[in-house]
N, CA, C and O of each residue as an XYZ file, in Angstrom:
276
protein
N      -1.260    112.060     91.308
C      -1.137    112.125     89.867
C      -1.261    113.581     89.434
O      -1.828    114.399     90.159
N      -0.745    113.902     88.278
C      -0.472    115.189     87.621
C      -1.459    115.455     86.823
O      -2.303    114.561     86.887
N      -1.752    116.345     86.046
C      -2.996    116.472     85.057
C      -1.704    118.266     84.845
O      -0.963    118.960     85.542
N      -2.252    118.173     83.304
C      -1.740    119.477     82.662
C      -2.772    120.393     82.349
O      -3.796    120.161     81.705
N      -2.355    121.603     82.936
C      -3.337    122.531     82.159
C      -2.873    123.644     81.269
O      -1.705    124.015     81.153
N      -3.867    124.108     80.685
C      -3.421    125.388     79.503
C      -4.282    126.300     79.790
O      -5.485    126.169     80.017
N      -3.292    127.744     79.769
C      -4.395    128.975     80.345
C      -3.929    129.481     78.910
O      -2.766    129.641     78.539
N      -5.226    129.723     78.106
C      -4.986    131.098     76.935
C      -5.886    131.855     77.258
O      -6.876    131.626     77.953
N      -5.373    133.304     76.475
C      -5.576    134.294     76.701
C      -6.717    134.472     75.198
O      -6.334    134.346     74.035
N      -8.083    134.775     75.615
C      -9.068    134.992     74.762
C      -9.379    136.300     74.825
O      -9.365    136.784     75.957
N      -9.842    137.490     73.317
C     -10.564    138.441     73.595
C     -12.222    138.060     73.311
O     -13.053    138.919     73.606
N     -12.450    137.402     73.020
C     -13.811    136.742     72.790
C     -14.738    136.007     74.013
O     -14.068    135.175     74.624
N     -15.422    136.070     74.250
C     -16.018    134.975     75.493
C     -17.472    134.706     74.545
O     -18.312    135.470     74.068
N     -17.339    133.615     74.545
C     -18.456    133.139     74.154
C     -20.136    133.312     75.062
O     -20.139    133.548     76.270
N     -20.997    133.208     74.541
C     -22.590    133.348     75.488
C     -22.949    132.338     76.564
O     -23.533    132.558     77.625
N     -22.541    131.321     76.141
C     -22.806    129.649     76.869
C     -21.493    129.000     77.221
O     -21.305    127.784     77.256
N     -20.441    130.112     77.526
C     -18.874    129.611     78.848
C     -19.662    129.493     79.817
O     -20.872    129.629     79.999
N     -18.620    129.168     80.517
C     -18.813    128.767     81.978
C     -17.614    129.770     82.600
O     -16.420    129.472     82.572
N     -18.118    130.929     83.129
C     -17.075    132.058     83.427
C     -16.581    131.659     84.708
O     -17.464    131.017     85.278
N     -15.510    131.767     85.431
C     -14.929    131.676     86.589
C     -14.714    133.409     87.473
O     -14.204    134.014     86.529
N     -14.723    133.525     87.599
C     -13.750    135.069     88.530
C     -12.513    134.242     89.113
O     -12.707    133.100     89.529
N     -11.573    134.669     89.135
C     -10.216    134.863     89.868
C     -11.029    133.959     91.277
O     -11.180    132.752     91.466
N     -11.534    135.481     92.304
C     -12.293    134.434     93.262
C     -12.834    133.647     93.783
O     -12.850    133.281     94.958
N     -13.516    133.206     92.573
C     -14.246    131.955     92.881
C     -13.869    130.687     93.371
O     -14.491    129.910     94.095
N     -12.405    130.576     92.701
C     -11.172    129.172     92.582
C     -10.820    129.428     93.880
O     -10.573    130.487     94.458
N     -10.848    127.534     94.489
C     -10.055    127.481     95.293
C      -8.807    127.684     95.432
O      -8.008    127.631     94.497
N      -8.349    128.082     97.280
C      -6.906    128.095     97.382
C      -5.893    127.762     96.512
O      -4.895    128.414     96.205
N      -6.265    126.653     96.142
C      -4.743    126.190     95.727
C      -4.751    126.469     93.848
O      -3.785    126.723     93.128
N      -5.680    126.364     93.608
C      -6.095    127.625     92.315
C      -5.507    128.365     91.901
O      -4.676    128.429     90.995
N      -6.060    129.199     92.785
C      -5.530    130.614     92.975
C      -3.929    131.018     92.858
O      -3.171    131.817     92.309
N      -3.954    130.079     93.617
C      -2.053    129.986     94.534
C      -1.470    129.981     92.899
O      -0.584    130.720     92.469
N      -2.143    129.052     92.207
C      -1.183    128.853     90.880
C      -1.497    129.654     89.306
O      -0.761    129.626     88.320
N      -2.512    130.185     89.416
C      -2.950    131.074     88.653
C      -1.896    132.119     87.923
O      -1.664    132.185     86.716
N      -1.484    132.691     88.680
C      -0.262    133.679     88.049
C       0.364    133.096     87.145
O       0.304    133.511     85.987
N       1.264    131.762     87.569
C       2.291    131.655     86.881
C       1.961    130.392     85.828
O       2.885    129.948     85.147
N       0.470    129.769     85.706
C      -0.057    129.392     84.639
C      -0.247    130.552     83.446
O       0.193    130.247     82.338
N      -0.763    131.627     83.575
C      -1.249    132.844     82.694
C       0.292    133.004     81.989
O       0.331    133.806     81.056
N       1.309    132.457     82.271
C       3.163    133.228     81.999
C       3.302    132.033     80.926
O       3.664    132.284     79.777
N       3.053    130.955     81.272
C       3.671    129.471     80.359
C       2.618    128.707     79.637
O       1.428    128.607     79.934
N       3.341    128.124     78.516
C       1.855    126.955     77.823
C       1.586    126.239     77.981
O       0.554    126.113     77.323
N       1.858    124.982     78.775
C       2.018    123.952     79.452
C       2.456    123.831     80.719
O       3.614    124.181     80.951
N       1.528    123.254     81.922
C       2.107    123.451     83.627
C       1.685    122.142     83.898
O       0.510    121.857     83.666
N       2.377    121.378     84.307
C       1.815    120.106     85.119
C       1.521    120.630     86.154
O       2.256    121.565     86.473
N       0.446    120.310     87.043
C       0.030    120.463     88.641
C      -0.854    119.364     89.401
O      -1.649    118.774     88.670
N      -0.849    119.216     89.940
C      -1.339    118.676     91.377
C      -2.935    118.305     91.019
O      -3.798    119.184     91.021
N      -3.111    117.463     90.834
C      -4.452    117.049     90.425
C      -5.839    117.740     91.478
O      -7.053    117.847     91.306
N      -5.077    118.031     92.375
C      -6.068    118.819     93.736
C      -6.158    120.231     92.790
O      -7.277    120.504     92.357
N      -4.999    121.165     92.440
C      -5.116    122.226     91.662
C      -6.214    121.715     90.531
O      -7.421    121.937     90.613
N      -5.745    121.189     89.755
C      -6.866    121.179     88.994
C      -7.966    120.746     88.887
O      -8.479    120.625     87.774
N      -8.558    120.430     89.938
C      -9.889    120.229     90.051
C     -10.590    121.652     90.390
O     -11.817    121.680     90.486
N      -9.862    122.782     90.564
C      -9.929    123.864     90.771
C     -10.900    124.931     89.240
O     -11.512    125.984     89.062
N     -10.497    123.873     88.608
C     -10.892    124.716     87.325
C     -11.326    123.760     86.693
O     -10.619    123.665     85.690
N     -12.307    122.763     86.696
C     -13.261    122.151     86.369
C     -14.500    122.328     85.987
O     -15.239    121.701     85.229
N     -14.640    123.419     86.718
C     -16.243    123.890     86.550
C     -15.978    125.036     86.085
O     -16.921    125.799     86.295
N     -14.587    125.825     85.206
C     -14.542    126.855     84.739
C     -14.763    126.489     82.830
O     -14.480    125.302     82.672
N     -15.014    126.903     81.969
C     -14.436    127.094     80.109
C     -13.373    127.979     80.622
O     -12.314    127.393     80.843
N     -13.399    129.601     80.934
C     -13.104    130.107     81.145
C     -12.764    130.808     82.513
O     -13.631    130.841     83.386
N     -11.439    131.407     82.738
C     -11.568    132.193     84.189
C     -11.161    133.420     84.095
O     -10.179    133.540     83.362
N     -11.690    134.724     84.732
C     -11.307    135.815     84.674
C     -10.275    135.899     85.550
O     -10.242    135.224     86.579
N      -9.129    136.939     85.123
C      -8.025    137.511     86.057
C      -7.653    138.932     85.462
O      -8.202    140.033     85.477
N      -6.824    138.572     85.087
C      -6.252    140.184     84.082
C      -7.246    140.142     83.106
O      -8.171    140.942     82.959
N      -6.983    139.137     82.444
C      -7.782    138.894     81.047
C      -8.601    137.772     81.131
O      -8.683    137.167     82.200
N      -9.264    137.388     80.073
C      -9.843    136.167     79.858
C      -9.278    135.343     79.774
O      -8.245    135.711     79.215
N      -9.208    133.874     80.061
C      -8.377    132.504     80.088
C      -9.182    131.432     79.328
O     -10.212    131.021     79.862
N      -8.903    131.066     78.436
C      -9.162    129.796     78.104
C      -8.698    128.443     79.055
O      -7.512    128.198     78.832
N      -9.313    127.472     80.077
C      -8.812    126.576     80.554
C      -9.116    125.145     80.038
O     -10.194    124.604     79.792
N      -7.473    124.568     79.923
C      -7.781    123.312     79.181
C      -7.317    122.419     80.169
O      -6.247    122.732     80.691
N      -7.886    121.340     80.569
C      -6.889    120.358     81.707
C      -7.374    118.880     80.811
O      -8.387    118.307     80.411
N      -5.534    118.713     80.829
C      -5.566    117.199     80.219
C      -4.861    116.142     80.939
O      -4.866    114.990     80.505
Protein backbone atom coordinates (compact mmCIF):
# COMPACT_ATOMS: atom_id res chain seq x y z
CA UNK A 1 0.00 0.00 0.00
CA UNK A 2 0.93 3.66 -0.80
CA UNK A 3 0.72 6.46 1.79
CA UNK A 4 1.43 10.20 0.42
CA UNK A 5 3.73 12.48 1.71
CA UNK A 6 4.35 16.33 1.71
CA UNK A 7 7.80 17.87 2.20
CA UNK A 8 7.46 21.87 2.86
CA UNK A 9 9.90 24.02 3.11
CA UNK A 10 9.76 25.97 6.66
CA UNK A 11 11.95 29.01 7.86
CA UNK A 12 10.60 28.59 11.33
CA UNK A 13 11.18 25.37 13.47
CA UNK A 14 9.28 25.29 16.21
CA UNK A 15 10.85 24.36 20.16
CA UNK A 16 8.84 20.99 20.66
CA UNK A 17 9.45 19.42 16.60
CA UNK A 18 10.69 16.43 16.35
CA UNK A 19 13.89 17.32 14.13
CA UNK A 20 15.22 14.60 11.77
CA UNK A 21 18.88 15.16 10.05
CA UNK A 22 19.03 13.99 6.46
CA UNK A 23 21.06 11.05 8.26
CA UNK A 24 19.17 9.81 10.50
CA UNK A 25 16.38 8.34 7.79
CA UNK A 26 16.55 5.17 6.63
CA UNK A 27 17.86 3.91 3.26
CA UNK A 28 15.05 4.04 1.48
CA UNK A 29 14.29 7.61 2.96
CA UNK A 30 16.94 8.93 2.01
CA UNK A 31 16.90 7.32 -1.50
CA UNK A 32 13.67 9.51 -1.91
CA UNK A 33 14.30 12.63 -0.20
CA UNK A 34 15.58 14.71 -3.10
CA UNK A 35 12.92 14.39 -5.30
CA UNK A 36 10.13 14.76 -2.52
CA UNK A 37 11.80 18.41 -1.55
CA UNK A 38 11.05 19.21 -5.90
CA UNK A 39 7.05 18.18 -5.84
CA UNK A 40 3.80 18.63 -3.53
CA UNK A 41 2.43 15.50 -3.51
CA UNK A 42 4.57 11.90 -3.91
CA UNK A 43 2.91 8.66 -3.38
CA UNK A 44 5.59 6.10 -1.97
CA UNK A 45 6.06 2.84 -0.66
CA UNK A 46 4.65 2.59 2.68
CA UNK A 47 8.28 1.07 3.79
CA UNK A 48 9.54 4.80 2.65
CA UNK A 49 7.35 6.25 4.74
CA UNK A 50 7.68 4.83 7.75
CA UNK A 51 10.96 6.50 7.32
CA UNK A 52 9.66 9.74 8.48
CA UNK A 53 7.42 8.91 11.20
CA UNK A 54 9.31 9.83 13.94
CA UNK A 55 10.27 13.09 12.09
CA UNK A 56 7.62 16.88 12.37
CA UNK A 57 10.41 17.92 10.62
CA UNK A 58 13.68 16.81 8.60
CA UNK A 59 16.76 18.66 7.90
CA UNK A 60 18.46 18.63 4.34
CA UNK A 61 19.09 21.83 2.46
CA UNK A 62 16.45 23.42 4.39
CA UNK A 63 13.89 22.68 6.84
CA UNK A 64 10.97 20.24 5.77
CA UNK A 65 7.76 20.14 7.03
CA UNK A 66 6.69 16.22 6.82
CA UNK A 67 3.16 15.30 6.29
CA UNK A 68 2.27 11.49 5.51
CA UNK A 69 -1.29 10.72 4.68
Amino acid sequence: MSKTITLERVDDVPADSRVCHYDELGERAKAELPSLTESTDDAVESAVAEGFHTCDLVKYTDYYEVSVH
